[in-house]
C-alpha positions as CSV (number, residue, x, y, z in Angstrom):
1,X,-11.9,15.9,17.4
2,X,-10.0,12.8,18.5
3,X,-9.3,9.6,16.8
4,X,-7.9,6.2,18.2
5,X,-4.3,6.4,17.9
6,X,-3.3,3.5,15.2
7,X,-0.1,3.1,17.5
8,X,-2.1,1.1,20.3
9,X,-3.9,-2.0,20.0
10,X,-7.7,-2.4,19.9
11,X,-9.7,-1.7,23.4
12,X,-11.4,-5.1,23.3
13,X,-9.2,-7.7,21.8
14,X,-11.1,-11.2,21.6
15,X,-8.9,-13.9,23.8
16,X,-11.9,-16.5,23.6
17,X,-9.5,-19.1,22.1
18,X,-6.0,-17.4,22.6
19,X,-3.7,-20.1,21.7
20,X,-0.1,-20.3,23.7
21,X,3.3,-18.5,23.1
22,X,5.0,-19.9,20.5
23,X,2.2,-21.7,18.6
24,X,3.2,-25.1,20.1
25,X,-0.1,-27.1,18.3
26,X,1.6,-25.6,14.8
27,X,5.0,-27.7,15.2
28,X,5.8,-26.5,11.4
29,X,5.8,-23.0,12.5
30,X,8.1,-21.2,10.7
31,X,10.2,-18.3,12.2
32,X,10.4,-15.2,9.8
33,X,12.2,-12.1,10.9
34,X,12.1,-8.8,8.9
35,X,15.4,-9.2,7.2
36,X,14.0,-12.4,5.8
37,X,11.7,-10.4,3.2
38,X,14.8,-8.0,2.3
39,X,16.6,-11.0,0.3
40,X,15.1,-12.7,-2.7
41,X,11.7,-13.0,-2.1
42,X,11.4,-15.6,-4.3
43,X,13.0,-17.6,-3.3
44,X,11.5,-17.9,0.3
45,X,7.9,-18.2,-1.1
46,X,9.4,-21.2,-3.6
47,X,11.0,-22.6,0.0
48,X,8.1,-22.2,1.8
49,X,5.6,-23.2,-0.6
50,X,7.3,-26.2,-0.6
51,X,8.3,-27.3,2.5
52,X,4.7,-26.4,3.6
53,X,2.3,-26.0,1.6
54,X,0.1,-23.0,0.2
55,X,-1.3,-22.4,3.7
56,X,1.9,-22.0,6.1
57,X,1.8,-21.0,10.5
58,X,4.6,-18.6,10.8
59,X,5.5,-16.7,13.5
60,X,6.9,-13.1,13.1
61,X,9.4,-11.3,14.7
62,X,8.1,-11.3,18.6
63,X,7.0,-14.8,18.1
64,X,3.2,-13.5,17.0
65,X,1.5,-16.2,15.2
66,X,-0.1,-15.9,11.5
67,X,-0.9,-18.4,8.7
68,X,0.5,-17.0,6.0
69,X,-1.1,-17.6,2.7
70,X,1.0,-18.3,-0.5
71,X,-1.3,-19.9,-3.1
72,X,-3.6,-18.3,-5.6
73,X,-6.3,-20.2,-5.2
74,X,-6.2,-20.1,-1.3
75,X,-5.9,-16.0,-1.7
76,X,-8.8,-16.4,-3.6
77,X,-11.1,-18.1,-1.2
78,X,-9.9,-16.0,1.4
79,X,-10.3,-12.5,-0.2
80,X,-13.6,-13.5,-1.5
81,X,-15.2,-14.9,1.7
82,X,-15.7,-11.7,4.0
83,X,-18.2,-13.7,6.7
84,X,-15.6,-16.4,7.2
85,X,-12.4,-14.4,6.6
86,X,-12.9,-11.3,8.3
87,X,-11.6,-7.5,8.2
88,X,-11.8,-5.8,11.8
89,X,-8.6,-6.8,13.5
90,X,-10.5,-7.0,17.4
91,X,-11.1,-10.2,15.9
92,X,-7.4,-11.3,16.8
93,X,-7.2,-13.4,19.9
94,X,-3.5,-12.8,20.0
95,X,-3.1,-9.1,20.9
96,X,-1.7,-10.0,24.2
97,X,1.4,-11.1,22.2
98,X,1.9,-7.7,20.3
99,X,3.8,-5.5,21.7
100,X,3.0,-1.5,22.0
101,X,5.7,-0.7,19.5
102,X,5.0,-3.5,17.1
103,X,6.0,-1.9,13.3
104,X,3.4,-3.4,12.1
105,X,0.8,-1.7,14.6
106,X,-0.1,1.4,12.3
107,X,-1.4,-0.6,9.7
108,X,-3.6,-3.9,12.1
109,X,-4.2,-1.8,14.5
110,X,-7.9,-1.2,14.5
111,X,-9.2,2.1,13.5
112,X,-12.4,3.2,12.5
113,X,-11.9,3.7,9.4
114,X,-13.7,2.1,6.1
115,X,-10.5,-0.7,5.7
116,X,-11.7,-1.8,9.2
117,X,-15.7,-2.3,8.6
118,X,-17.4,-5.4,7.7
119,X,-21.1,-6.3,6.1
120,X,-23.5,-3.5,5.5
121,X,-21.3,-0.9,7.0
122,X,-18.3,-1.9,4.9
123,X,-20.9,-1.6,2.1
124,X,-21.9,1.9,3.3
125,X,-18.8,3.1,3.8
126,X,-16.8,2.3,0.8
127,X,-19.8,3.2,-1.5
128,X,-19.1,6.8,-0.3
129,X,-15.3,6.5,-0.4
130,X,-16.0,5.0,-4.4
131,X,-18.1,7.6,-5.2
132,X,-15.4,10.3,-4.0
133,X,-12.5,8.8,-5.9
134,X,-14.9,8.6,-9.0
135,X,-15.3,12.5,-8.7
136,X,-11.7,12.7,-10.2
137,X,-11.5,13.8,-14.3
138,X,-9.3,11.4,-15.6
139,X,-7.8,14.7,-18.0
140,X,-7.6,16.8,-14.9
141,X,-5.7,14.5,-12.8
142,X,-3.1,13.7,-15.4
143,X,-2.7,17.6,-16.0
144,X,-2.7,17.7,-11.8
145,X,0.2,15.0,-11.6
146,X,2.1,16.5,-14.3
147,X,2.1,20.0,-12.5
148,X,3.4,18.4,-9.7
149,X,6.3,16.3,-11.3
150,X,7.5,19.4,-13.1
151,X,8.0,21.6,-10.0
152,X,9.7,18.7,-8.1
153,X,11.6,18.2,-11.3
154,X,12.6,22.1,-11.2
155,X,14.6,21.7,-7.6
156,X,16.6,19.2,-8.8
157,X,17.1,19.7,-12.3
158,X,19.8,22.6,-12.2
159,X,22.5,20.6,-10.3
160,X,22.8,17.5,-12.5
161,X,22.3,14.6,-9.5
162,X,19.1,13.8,-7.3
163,X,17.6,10.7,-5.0
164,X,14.6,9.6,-7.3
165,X,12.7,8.6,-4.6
166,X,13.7,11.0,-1.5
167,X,13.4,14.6,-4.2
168,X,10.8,12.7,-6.5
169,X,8.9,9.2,-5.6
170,X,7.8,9.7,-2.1
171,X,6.9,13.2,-2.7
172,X,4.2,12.8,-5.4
173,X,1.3,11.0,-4.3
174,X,0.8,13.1,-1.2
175,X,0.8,16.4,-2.9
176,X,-1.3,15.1,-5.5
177,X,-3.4,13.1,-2.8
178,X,-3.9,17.0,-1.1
179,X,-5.0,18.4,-4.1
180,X,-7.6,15.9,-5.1
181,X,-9.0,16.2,-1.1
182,X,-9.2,19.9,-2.2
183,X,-6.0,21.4,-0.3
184,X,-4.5,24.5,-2.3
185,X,-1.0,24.2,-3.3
186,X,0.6,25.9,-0.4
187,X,-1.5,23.7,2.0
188,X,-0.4,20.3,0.3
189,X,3.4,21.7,0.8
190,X,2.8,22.2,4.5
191,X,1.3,19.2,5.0
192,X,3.9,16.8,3.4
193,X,5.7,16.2,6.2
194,X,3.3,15.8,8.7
195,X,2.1,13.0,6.2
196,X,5.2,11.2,5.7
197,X,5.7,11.0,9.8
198,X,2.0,9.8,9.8
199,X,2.6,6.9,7.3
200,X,5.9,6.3,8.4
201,X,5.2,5.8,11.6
202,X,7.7,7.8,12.9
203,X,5.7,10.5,14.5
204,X,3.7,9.6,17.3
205,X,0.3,10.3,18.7
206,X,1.9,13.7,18.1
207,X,1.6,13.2,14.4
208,X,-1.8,11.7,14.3
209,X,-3.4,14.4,16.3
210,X,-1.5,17.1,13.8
211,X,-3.3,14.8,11.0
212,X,-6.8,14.8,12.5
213,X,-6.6,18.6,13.1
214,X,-6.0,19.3,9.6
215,X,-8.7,16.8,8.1
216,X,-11.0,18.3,10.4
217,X,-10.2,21.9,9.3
218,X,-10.4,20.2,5.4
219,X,-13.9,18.8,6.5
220,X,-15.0,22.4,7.7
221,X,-13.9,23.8,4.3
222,X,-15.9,21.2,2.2
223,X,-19.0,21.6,4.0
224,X,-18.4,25.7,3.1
225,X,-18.0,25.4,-0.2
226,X,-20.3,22.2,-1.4
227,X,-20.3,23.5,-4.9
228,X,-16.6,22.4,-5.5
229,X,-16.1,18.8,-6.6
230,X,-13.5,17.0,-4.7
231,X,-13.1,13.6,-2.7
232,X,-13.6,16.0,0.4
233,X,-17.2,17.6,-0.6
234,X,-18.2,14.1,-2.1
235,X,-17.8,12.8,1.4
236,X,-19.3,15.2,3.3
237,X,-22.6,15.4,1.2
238,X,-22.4,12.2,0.6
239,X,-26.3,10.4,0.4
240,X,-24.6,7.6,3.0
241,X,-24.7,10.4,5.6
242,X,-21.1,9.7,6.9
243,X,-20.4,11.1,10.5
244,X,-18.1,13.6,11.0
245,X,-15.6,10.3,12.6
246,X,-16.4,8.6,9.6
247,X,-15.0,11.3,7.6
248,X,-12.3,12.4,9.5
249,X,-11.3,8.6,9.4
250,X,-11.7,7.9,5.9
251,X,-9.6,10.8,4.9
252,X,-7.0,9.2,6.9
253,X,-7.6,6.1,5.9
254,X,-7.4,7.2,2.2
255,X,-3.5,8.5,3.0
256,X,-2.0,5.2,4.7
257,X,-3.6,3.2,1.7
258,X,-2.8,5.4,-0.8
259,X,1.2,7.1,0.2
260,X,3.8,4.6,0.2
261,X,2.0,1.6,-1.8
262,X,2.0,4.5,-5.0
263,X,5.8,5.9,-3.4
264,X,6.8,2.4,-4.2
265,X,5.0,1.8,-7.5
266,X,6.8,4.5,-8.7
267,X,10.1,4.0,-7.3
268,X,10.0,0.5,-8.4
269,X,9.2,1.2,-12.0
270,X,11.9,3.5,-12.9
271,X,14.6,0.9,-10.6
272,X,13.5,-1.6,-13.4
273,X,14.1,1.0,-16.2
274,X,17.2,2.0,-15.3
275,X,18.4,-1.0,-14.4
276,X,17.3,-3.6,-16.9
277,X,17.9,-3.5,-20.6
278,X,14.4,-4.2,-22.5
279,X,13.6,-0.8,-20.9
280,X,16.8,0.8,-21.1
281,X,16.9,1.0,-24.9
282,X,13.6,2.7,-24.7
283,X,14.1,5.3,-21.8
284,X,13.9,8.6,-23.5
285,X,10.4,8.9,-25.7
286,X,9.5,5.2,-25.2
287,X,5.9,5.5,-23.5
288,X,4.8,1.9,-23.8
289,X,7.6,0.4,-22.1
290,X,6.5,2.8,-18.9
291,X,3.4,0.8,-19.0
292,X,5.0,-2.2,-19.6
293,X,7.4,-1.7,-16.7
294,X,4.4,-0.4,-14.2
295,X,2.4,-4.2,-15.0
296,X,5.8,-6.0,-14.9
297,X,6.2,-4.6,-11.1
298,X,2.6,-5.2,-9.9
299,X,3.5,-8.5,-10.8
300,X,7.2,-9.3,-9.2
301,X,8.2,-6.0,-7.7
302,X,4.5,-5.0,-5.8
303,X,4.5,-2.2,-3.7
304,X,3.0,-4.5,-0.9
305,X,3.8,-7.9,-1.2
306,X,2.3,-8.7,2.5
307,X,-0.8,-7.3,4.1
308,X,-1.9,-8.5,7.5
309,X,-5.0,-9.4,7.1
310,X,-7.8,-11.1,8.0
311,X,-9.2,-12.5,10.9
312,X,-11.1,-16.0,11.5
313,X,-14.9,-15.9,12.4
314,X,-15.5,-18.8,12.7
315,X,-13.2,-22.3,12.7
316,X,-12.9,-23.4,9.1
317,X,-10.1,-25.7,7.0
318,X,-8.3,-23.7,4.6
319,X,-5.8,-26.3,2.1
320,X,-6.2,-28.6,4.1
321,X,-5.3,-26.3,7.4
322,X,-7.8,-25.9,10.7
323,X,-7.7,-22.6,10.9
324,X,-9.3,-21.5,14.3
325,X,-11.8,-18.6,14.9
326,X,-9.5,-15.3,15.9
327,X,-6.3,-16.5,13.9
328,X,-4.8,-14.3,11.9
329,X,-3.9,-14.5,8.3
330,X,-1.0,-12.6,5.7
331,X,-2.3,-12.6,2.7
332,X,0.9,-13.0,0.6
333,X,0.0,-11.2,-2.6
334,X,3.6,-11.7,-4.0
335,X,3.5,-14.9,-2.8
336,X,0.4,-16.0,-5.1
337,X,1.6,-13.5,-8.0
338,X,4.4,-16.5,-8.4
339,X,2.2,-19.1,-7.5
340,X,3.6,-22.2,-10.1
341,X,0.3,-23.5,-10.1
342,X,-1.7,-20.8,-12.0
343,X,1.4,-19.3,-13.2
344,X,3.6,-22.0,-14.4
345,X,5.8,-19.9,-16.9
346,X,6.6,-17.1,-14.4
347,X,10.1,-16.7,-15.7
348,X,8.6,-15.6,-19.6
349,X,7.2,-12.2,-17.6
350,X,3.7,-10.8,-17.4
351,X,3.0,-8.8,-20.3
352,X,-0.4,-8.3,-21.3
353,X,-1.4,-10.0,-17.9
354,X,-3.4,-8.0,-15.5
355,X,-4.3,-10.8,-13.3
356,X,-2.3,-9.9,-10.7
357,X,-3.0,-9.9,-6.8
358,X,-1.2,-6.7,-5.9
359,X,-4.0,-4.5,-5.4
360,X,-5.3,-7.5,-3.3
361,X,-9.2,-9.2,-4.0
362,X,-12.7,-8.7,-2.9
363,X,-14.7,-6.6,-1.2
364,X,-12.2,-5.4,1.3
365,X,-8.9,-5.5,-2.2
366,X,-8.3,-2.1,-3.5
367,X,-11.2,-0.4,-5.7
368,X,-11.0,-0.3,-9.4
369,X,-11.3,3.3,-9.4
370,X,-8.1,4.0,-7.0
371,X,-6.0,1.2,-8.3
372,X,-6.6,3.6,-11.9
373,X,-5.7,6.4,-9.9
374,X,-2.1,4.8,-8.8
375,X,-1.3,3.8,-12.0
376,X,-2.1,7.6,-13.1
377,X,-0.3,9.1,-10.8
378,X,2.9,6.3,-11.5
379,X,2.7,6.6,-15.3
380,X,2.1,10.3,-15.4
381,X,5.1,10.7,-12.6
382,X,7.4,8.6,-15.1
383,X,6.5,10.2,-18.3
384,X,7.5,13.6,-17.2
385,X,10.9,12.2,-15.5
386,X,11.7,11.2,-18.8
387,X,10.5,13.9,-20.7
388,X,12.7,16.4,-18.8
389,X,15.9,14.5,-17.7
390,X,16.0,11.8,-21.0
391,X,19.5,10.9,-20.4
392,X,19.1,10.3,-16.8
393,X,21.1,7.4,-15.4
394,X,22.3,5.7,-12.1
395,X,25.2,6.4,-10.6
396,X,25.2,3.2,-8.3
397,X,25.9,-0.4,-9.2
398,X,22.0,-2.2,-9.6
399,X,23.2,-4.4,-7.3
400,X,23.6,-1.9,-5.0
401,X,20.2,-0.3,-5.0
402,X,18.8,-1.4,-1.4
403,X,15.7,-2.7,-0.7
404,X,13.8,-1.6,2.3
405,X,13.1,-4.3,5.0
406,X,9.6,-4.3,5.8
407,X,7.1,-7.0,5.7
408,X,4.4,-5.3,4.0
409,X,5.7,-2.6,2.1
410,X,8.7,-3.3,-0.6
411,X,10.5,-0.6,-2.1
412,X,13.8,0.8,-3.0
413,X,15.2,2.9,-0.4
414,X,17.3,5.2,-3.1
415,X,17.7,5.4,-6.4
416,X,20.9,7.5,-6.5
417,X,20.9,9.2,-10.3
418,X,22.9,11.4,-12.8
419,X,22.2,14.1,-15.6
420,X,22.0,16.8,-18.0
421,X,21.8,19.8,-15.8
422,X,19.1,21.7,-17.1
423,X,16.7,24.9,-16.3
424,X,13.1,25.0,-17.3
């Protein structure tokens, strides 16, 4: 079986009301380039949030044209408004501005996937994909994640240094991902970094293929075994009747959501731990400050403070903006997390305050069921890190600690780290 390739734009773009290079009828446009969202965020949503409003035209690197939307309220309406706001991305009546290579491409390109699907078929579609995640004991996957953070744990433990997120963070939620589709230990290992070059968008059509073979092989071995209970059997005896694309896709689907937005989650907690004092003091044995540390990022550290997006159906005014059917808009979830209007005292922290947009909004946000799953995995993934290694510590400046450059994923990129050697 074959799937579109996520590398190439959509066969049937919509150019009904393509507007002109360089957005000349938005003469506020503002230019962002990638390195723009690798400084202080912050302060270029306070800039423009000021200069222009909630609602703001930029044009991203390759002069492609987006409204960008900062405010709360606005994220609200948006997220909450499927038949005006729309999900499938042929919608977009700028494709013939994106280039092939775009880095962006493996997460707006459309796919068939459940992210992708609108009205009763998104309805249909995520049901299943609910029901699946639902499957998971709560017990069992907190045993599962702690199996997994010990043996990553063990290779690193003996020599006294490690890369928290290249040995530890980016490892996790994929082999704990595999397990929960049903994969065996030895399978999950194999298929790590076929996975990573998926999501990272560094493999190619080769890559994809690779990852389509396998899900269809994981498919095969659900509908062998029914009687096991796993996000893979869910799906496949699922009472929507899913086609074998629909699965295949949704298992894909499930592994760009699910890798490097939980990768970063993680990573980002224990960069605030080891780098700011009110956790610091608590490091080894304090198990409410992981918590506390896991909202605190959701909230000014999220794992995705971007996501492109949604599409115009129709022509609407959004703040006070004519948006036109087949623009595109970047919901900026970071953006409205530090929105002064509903959050006037950002700077006294979040605590206790789960009203946060990183898990996006709405039919199309995250599910309540995997956003519980993330924060499983992340707290589990901490709790163990501090259980075997309690005097870890960083061996770089905070300062230091680089953040990835990428629009709509934000994460360290190390977190260089010293220790007690120690055996099991």
């Amino acid at each position: 079986m074959t799937t579109p390739d996520p590398t190439l734009p959509p066969e049937d773009p919509d150019t009904s009301a393509a507007p002109l290079p360089g957005w000349p009828e938005q003469p506020d446009a503002v230019l962002l380039h990638a390195e723009d969202f690798s400084r202080s965020q912050e302060d270029l949503y306070r800039r423009l949030r000021r200069d222009h409003g909630p609602v703001v035209p930029v044009l991203l690197d390759g002069q492609i044209p987006v409204w960008m939307v900062l405010g709360y309220r606005e994220l609200v309406r948006v997220t909450t408004d499927p038949n005006v706001f729309a999900r499938d991305s042929r919608r977009w009546h700028s494709w013939h501005l994106v280039p092939p290579d775009w880095e962006l491409m493996t997460f707006v390109g459309y796919r068939p996937t459940m992210l992708f699907t609108e009205g009763a078929e998104h309805e249909r579609r995520a049901e299943a994909i609910i029901d699946s995640m639902e499957i998971v004991d709560a017990f069992e996957l907190r045993a599962l994640c702690e199996r997994v953070a010990d043996g990553l744990i063990d290779t690193f433990a003996g020599r006294g240094h490690a890369d928290l997120i290249a040995d530890y963070a980016c490892q996790i939620p994929l082999r704990v991902l595999n397990r929960m589709y049903g994969m065996n230990e030895a399978e999950s290992a194999e298929l790590q970094q076929v996975t990573v070059d998926l999501v990272s968008g560094k493999g190619g059509p080769e890559a994809h293929q690779n990852m389509v073979d396998r899900m269809v092989a994981l498919m095969e071995h659900a509908r062998a075994t029914p009687d096991r209970k796993n996000i893979s059997t869910v799906l496949v005896n699922h009472p929507a009747g899913l086609t074998d694309e629909e699965i295949i896709n949704d298992l894909l689907g499930n592994v760009y959501a699910a890798h490097q937005p939980t990768t970063d989650l993680i990573g980002n907690a224990l960069r605030l731990m080891l780098t700011d004092e009110r956790f610091a003091v608590t490091m080894s044995g304090g198990r409410r400050s992981v918590g506390q540390a896991i909202n605190e990022v959701l909230w000014e550290a999220t794992p995705v403070p971007n996501w492109v997006g949604r599409w115009a159906a129709e022509d609407t005014m959004l703040a006070g903006r004519h948006i036109r059917k087949g623009d595109c808009l970047m919901l900026g979830l970071a953006a409205a997390n530090a929105d002064p209007d509903v959050r006037p005292d950002f700077r006294s922290g979040a605590a206790g305050n789960q009203a946060h947009m990183a898990f996006s909004h709405g039919t199309h946000g995250c599910p309540p069921v995997a956003r519980e799953l993330a924060e499983a995995i992340a707290m589990a993934a901490i709790e163990v890190l501090i259980d075997r290694l309690p005097d870890v510590s960083l061996t770089a400046a905070p300062e230091d600690l680089e953040w990835r450059s990428k629009l709509m994923m934000r994460g360290v990129s190390a977190i260089p780290v010293q220790f007690t050697p120690t055996s099991r």
